[in-house]
C-alpha positions in Angstrom: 95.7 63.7 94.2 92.7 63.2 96.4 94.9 65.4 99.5 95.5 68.0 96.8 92.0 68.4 95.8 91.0 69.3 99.5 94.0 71.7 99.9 92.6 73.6 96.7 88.6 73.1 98.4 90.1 74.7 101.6 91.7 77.3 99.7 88.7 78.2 97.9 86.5 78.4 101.3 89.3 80.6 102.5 89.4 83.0 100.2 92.3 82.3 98.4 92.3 82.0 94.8 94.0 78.8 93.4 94.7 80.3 90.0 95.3 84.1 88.2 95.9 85.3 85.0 99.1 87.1 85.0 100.2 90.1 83.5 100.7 88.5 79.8 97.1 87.1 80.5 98.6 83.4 81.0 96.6 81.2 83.2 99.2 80.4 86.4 97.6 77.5 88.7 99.0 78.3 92.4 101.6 75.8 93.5 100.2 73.1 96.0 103.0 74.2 98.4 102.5 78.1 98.4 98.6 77.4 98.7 99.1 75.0 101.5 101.3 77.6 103.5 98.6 80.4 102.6 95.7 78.8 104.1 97.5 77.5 107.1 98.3 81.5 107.2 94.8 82.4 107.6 93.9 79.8 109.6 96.3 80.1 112.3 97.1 76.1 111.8 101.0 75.1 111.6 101.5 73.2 108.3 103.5 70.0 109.3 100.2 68.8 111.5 97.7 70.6 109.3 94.6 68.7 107.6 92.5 70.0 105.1 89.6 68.3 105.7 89.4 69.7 109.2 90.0 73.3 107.9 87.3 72.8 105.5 84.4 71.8 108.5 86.0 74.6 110.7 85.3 76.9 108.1 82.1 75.4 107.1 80.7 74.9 110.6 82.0 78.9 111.5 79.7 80.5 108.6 76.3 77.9 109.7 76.8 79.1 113.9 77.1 82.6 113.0 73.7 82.1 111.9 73.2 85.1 109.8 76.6 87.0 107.8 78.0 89.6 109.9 77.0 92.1 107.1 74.2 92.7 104.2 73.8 94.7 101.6 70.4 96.6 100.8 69.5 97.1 97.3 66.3 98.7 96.7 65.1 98.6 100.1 65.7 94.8 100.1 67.6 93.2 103.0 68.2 89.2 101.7 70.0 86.4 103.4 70.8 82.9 104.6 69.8 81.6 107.6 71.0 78.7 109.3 68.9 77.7 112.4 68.7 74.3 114.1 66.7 71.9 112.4 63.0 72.1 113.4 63.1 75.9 115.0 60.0 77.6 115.2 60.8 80.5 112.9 58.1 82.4 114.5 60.0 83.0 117.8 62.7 84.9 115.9 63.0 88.7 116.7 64.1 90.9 114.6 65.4 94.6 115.4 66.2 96.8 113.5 68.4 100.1 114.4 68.9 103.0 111.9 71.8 105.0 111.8 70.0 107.8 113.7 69.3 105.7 116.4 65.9 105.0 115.8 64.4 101.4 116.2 61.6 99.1 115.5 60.8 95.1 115.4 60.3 93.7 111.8 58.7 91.3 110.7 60.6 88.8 108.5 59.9 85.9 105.9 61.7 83.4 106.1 61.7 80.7 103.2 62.6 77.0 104.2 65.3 75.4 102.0 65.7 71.6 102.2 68.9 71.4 102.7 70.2 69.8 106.2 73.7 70.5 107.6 75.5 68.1 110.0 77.4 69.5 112.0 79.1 68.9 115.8 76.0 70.7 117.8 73.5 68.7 115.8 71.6 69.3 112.2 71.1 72.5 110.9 68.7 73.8 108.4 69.0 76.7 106.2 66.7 79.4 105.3 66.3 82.8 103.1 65.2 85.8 105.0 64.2 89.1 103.5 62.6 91.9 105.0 61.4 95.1 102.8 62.4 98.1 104.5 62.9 101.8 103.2 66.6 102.9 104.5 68.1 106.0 104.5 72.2 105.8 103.0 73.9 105.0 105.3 75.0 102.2 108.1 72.5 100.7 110.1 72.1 97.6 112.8 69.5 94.6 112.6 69.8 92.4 115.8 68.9 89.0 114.9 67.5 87.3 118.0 66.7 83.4 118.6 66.7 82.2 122.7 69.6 83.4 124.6 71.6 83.7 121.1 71.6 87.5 119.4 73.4 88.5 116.5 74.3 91.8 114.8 74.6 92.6 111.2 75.8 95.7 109.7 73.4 97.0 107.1 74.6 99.0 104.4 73.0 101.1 102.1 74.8 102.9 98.9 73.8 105.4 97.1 70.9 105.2 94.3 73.1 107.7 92.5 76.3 109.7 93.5 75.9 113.2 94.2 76.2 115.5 91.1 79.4 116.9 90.3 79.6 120.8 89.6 81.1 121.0 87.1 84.6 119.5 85.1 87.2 119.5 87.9 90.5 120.4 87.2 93.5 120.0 89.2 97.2 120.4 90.3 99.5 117.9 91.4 102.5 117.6 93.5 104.1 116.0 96.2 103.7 118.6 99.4 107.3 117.9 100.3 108.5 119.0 97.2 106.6 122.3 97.3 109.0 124.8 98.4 108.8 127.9 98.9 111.2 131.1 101.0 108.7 130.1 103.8 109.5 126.5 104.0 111.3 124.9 106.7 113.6 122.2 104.5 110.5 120.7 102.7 107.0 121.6 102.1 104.3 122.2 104.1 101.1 123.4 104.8 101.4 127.1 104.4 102.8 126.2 101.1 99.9 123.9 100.2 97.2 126.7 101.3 99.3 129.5 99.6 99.1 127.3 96.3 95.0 126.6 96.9 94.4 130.4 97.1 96.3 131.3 94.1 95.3 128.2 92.2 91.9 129.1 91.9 92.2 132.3 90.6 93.1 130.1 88.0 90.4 128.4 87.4 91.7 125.4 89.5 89.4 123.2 91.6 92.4 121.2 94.0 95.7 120.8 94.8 96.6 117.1 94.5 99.5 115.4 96.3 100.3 111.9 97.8 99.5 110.7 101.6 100.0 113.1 104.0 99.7 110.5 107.0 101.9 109.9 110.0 105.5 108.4 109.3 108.2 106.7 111.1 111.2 109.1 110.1 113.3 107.8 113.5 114.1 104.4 115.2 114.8 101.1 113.8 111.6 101.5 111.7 112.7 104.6 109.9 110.4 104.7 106.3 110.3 108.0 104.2 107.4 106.2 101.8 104.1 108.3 102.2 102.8 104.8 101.3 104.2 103.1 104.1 102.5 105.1 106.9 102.2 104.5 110.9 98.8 105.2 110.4 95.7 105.9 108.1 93.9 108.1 111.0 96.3 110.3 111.8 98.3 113.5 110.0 102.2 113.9 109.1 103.6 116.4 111.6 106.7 117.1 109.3 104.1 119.2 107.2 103.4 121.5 109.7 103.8 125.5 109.5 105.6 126.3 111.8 105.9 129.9 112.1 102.0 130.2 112.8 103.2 128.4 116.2 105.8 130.5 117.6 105.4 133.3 120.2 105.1 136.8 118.7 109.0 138.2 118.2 110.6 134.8 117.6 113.7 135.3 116.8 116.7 132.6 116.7 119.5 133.1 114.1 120.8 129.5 114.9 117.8 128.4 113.5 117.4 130.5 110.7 120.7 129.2 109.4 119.6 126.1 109.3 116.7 126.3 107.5 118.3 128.2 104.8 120.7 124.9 104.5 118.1 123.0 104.7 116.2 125.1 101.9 119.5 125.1 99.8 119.5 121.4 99.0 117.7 120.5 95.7 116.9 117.0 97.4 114.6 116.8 100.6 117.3 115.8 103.8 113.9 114.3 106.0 116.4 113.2 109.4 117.9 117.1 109.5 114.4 118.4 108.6 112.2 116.2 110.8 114.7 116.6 114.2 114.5 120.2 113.5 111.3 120.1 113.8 110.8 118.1 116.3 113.1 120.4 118.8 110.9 123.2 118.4 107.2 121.8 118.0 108.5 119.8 121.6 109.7 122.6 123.2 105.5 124.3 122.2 104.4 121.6 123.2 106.1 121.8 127.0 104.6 125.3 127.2 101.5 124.4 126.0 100.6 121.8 128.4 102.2 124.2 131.1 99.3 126.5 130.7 95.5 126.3 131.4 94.2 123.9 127.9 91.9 125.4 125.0 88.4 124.8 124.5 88.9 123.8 121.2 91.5 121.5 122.4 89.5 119.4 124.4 86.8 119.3 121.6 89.4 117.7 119.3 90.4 115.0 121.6 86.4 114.3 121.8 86.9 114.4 118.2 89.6 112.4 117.8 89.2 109.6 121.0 92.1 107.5 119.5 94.6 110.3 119.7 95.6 109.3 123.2 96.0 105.9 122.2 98.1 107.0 119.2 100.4 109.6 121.1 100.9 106.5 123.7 102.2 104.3 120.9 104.7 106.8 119.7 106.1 107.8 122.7 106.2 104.2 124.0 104.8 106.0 127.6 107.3 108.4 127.9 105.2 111.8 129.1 107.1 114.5 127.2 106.9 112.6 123.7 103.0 111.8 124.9 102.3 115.3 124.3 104.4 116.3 121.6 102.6 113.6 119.6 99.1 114.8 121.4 99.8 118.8 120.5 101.2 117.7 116.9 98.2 116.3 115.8 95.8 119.0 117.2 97.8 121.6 115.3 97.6 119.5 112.0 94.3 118.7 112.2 94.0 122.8 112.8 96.5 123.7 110.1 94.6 121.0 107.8 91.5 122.5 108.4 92.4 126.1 107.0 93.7 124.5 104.1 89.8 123.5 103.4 88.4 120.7 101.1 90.1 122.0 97.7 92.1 119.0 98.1 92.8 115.4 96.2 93.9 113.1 98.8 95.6 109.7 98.6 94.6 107.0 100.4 97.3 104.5 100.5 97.1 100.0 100.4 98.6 99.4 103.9 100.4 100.8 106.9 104.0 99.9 108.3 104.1 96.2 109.4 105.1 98.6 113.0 102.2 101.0 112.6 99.7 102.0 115.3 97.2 100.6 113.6 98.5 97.2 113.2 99.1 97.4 116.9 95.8 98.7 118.1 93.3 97.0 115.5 95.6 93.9 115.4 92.7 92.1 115.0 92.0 93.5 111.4 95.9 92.2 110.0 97.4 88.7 109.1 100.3 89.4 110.6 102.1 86.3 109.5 101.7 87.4 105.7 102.7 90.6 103.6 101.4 92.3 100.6 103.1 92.3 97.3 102.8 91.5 93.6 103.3 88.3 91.4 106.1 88.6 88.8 106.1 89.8 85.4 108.2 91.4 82.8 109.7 94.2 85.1 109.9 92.5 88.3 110.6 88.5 86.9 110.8 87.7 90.9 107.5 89.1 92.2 107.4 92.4 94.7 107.5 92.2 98.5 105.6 96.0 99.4 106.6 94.9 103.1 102.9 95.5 105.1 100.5 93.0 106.1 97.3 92.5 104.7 94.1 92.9 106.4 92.3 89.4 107.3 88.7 89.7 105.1 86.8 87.4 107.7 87.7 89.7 110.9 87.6 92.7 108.5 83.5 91.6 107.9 82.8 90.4 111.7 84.2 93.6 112.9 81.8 95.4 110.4 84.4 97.3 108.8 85.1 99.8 111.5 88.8 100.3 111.2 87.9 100.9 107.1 85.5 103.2 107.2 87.1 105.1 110.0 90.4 105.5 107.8 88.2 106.6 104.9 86.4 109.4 106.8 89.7 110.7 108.5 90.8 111.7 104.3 87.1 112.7 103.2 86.7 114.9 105.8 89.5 116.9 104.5 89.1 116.4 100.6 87.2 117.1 98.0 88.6 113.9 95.8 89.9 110.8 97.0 92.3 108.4 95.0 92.0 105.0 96.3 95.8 103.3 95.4 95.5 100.1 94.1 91.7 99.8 94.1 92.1 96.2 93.2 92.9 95.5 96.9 88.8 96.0 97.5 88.7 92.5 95.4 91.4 91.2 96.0 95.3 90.9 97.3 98.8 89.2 96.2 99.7 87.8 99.9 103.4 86.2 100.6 103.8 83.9 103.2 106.2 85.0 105.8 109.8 83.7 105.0 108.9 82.7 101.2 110.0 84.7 98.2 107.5 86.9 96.2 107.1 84.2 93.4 105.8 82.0 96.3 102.2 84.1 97.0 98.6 84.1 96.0 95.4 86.3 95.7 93.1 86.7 98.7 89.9 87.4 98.1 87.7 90.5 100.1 84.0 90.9 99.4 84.6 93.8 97.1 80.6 94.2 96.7 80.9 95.7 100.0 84.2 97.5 100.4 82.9 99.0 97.1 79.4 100.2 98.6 81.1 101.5 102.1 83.4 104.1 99.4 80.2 104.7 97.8 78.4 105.6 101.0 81.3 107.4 102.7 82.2 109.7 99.1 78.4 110.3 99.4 78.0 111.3 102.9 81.0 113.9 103.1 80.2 115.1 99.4 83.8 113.6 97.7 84.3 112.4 94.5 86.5 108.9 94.7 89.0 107.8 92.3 89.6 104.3 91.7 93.7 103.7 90.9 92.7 100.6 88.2 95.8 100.7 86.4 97.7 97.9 85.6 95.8 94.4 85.6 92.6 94.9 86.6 90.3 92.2 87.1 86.6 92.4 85.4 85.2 92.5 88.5 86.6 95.7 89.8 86.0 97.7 86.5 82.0 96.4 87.5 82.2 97.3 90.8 83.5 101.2 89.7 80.6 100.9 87.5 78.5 99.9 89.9 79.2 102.0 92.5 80.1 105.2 90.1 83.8 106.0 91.3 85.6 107.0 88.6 88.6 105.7 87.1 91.6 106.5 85.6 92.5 106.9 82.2 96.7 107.8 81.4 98.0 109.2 78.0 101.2 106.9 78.8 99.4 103.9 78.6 96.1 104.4 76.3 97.6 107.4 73.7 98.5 104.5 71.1 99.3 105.8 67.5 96.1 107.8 67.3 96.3 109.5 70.6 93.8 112.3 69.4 91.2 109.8 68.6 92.0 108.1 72.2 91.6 111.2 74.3 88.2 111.7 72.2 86.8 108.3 73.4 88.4 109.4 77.0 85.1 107.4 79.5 83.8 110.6 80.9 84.0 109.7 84.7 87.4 109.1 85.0 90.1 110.9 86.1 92.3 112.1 82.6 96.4 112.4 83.4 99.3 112.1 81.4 101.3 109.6 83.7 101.3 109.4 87.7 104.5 110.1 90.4 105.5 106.4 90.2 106.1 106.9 86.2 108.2 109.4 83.8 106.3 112.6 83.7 106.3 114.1 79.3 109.6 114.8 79.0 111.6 111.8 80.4 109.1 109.8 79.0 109.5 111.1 75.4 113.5 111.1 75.6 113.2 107.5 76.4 110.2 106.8 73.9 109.5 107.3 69.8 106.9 110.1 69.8 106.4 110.3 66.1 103.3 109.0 65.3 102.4 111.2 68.4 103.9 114.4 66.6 102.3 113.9 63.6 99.0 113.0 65.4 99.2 116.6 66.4 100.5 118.0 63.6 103.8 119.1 65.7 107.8 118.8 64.9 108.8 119.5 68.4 108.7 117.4 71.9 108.7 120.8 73.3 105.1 122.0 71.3 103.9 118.6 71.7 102.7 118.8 75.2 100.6 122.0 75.4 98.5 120.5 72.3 98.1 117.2 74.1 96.5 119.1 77.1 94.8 121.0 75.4 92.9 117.9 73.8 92.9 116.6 77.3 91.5 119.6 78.7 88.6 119.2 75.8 87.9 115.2 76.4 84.9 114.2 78.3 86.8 113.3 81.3 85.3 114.8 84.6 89.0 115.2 85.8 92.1 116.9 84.4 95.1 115.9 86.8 98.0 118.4 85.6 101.5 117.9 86.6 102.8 121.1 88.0 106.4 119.6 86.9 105.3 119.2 83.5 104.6 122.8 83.1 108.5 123.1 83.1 109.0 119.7 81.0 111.0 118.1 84.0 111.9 114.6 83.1 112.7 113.0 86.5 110.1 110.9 88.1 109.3 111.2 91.5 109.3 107.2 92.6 111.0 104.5 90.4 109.5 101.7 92.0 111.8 98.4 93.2 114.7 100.8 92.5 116.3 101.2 96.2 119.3 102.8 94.1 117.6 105.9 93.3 116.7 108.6 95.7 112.9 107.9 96.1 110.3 110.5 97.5 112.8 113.9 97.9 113.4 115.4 94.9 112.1 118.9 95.0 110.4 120.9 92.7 112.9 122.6 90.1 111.2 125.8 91.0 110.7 127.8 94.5 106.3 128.4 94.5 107.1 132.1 94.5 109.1 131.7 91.2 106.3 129.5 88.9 103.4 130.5 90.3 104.5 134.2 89.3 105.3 133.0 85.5 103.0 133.9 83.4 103.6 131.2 80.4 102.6 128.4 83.2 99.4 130.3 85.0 98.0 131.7 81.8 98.4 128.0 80.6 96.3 126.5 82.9 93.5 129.3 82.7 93.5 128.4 79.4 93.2 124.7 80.0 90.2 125.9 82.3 88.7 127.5 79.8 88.4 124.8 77.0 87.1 122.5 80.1 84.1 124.8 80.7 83.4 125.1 77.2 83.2 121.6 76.8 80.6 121.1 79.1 79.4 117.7 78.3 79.0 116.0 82.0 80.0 112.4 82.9 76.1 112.1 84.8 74.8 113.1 81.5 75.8 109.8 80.0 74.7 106.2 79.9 76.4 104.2 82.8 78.0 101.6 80.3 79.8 104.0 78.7 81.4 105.6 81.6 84.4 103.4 82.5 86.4 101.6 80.2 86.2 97.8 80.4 
């Protein structure tokens, strides 16, 4: 018993949750055997010669040396924290710098507060104090070198926003996957040119953004072949598949061969990604030869400025090999071109994790428990728990590395949207992890300061002027439904899961900053979704005796809620009822279905545009604005 207690004491100081409540809010207590082999996980320690007692003063004795944490939160224009300083310093030979963001620095001067507590530890007693300074900061990221002796230590200093920037008005938007967006222009899947085409009309519309899921980098060749847009190589760098080609070839290109293909590949109502990515390929690598053949664009080498990992990345891919260097290298300065014409009118995903292969658990290996994947505990659907196959990211290098490889996969999508949904928000708080060679029913939650992964989307949605959205569907700790309130991202509120038997009533009480939908791309979109369930208290909610009539007058009570954000399945428009994703079903043909119709056919039909100009319409009329309202009232808890 007594051994048991420590394993659950060095769980806890690891970060790793010895109980959860489950889906049907049952309180499981984590075995003593999946804890054990979770903490020797994250503490590199092999688990037949592993002592918890010893983890426990390692982890102890890790946070008093540091002396100060690696990172601190300001709150109105307070900087607070522990100290731990060998018994008996002199607090008055401590130096304190402080950098700003702009690069700007000063000494401060401290108080310190002596606590009477007295650690032993292997280098002798050690005493702890509470510092504060009072400083006004501007949002943003700044330094504070903290400076006793020979020792110095940096903090990161982060500073939220008081308040998120307004928003203009209601948004309202259009979503699609980009490779099902076909159009006569398309080579075998969506792209780009289709995307932009879509923007431009769109907002004749009345629409504020085209929505789609993660347009990152994938593996779709080698041994680690993945078609899932959330199982990326990379969070920093753009999927080449979506490229626009045409834009790229001399003037008078003409090559039958290859037309012929494309219009076999355009034939197929299912995306074929091998055919359409090798295509690809042999003609973006044959540009790519001539490009590098010639003298290089200025604009060129401003983007590898721009972009000083690129080199890196294009290394990784090509394992060294020169041609496939630069294919990667002039890939990714025409997406981040092509991406750029395309403009911020856009609702970007940003996805849990990257491909246990990816770059970036290569390059910032540092940042990932490589020993451990991500996943889910059971419940009613999955009764055996879900394996999602990527490692997690370690929370204690995450915070000693001040969050760089975080914030720099945030800016790469807010740079190039104006909203950004944030999958699985829960991950901020915390994560189901699987030990390596045990079953998905054999995991537990690690924990991440979410007060800070929280505050850096806050101060990164702030600085490049982009609304987040936090996915909190699902179980949702408490917690994070405070932190969204905290930090004011918005939410998500879905007609599948909150319409109950009054759904007109439910859409009325909608939270105002949240993001209003019917379902999302990993569910039944209307009409699947009322084939498979009784919609009767629905119809008579709406006063309706048809599926068919039901769904214009639910959207148009959507389009009237106080939600800031209407999401409006373009597939919907046509009552499709094939999801896009069934997710765990390996069986069904995930993430290349196309769209039912070409861009050039629904975009040109009047009963779906004037639809959504109507939608449009009710939203500006109801123009009662999620920053107009109390902040407990704007998320659901």
């Amino acid at each position: 018993m007594k051994n048991a207690n420590l394993w659950r004491k060095a769980a806890r100081m690891s970060g790793v949750q010895t109980d959860f409540i489950d889906a049907n809010k049952k309180l499981i207590k984590v075995p003593l055997p999946t804890l054990k082999a979770v903490v020797c996980h994250l503490n590199q320690k092999k688990i037949e010669h592993a002592d918890p007692l010893k983890i426990i003063e390692e982890r102890r004795e890790r946070k008093i040396f540091r002396l100060i944490s690696p990172v601190l939160l300001v709150h109105k224009d307070q900087v607070r924290s522990t100290v731990y300083l060998p018994e008996n310093t002199d607090v008055r030979l401590v130096q304190v710098t402080l950098k700003k963001e702009n690069g700007e620095s000063h000494r401060v001067s401290p108080i310190f507060e002596k606590s009477q507590r007295i650690y032993k530890t292997t280098q002798g007693p050690y005493q702890r104090w509470q510092f504060s300074i009072k400083e006004n900061l501007d949002v943003g990221y700044h330094q504070m070198f903290f400076q006793i002796g020979a020792s110095e230590v940096k903090c990161l200093l982060l500073v939220p926003p008081k308040k998120r920037k307004m928003v203009p008005d209601k948004l309202q938007g259009l979503f699609a996957p980009l490779y099902a967006m076909h159009s006569s222009k398309s080579w075998g899947l969506g792209d780009l040119r289709d995307l932009n085409d879509l923007q431009v009309k769109a907002q004749s519309w009345g629409v504020d953004f085209i929505g789609t899921l993660p347009l990152l980098a994938n593996f779709y060749e080698g041994p680690h072949k993945d078609i899932s847009p959330y199982s990326p190589c990379s969070k920093l760098f753009w999927n080449e598949i979506y490229l626009y080609i045409p834009d790229l070839l001399p003037e008078g290109f003409k090559d039958l061969e290859l037309q012929n293909k494309i219009q076999i590949l355009n034939a197929t109502a299912w995306v074929d990604y091998e055919s359409v990515f090798r295509l690809k390929k042999n003609v973006l690598s044959q540009l790519a030869e001539e490009f590098f053949k010639n003298t290089l664009p200025e604009d060129y080498l401003l983007f590898l400025k721009e972009k000083p990992l690129v080199k890196e990345y294009a290394q990784f891919r090509s394992q060294g090999r020169e041609t496939e260097t630069q294919y990667h290298l002039y890939v990714q300065y025409h997406m981040e071109r092509q991406m750029a014409l395309v403009g911020k009118h856009l609702y970007l995903d940003y996805p849990v994790g990257v491909h246990p292969e990816s770059f970036d658990c290569a390059y910032f290996s540092d940042y990932f428990l490589k020993s451990m994947s991500v996943g889910a505990p059971p419940d009613i659907m999955f009764t055996g728990g879900q394996n999602w196959g990527f490692n997690p990211l370690d929370p204690i290098h995450l915070r000693e590395l001040h969050y760089e490889y975080f914030i720099q996969t945030l800016r790469h999508h807010m740079k190039k949207s104006c909203v950004l949904r944030l999958d699985h928000v829960m991950a901020l708080h915390r994560l189901y992890v699987i030990p390596a060679n045990s079953s998905a029913d054999c995991g537990a939650y690690l924990r991440y300061n979410g007060d800070e992964l929280f505050a850096i989307v806050a101060i990164e949605a702030y600085k490049n002027n982009v609304l987040a959205v936090g996915e909190n569907l699902g179980t949702v700790p408490d917690m994070v439904q405070e932190y969204l309130l905290k930090y004011e991202i918005s939410g998500m509120w879905l007609m599948v899961f909150e319409g109950g038997k009054n759904p007109t009533e439910s859409i009325k009480k909608i939270p105002p900053k949240n993001l209003a939908a019917f379902s999302t791309h990993d569910m039944l979109p209307f009409a699947g979704f009322v084939k498979k369930e009784n919609t009767s208290a629905w119809r008579r909610d709406f006063f309706e005796k048809s599926n068919a009539d039901l769904f214009p007058k639910m959207m148009t009570k959507m389009a009237e809620s106080p939600a800031e954000i209407l999401l409006i399945n373009i597939e919907d428009l046509w009552l499709e009822d094939r999801p896009q994703n069934i997710p765990g079903r390996s069986s069904f043909p995930n993430w290349q279905r196309k769209l039912k119709y070409s861009q050039e056919q629904w975009t040109s039909n009047p009963d779906f545009t004037d639809f959504i100009k109507r939608l449009k319409e009710l939203r500006n009329t109801r123009r009662t604005h999620a920053d107009d309202f109390e902040i407990g009232r704007l998320i659901s808890i």
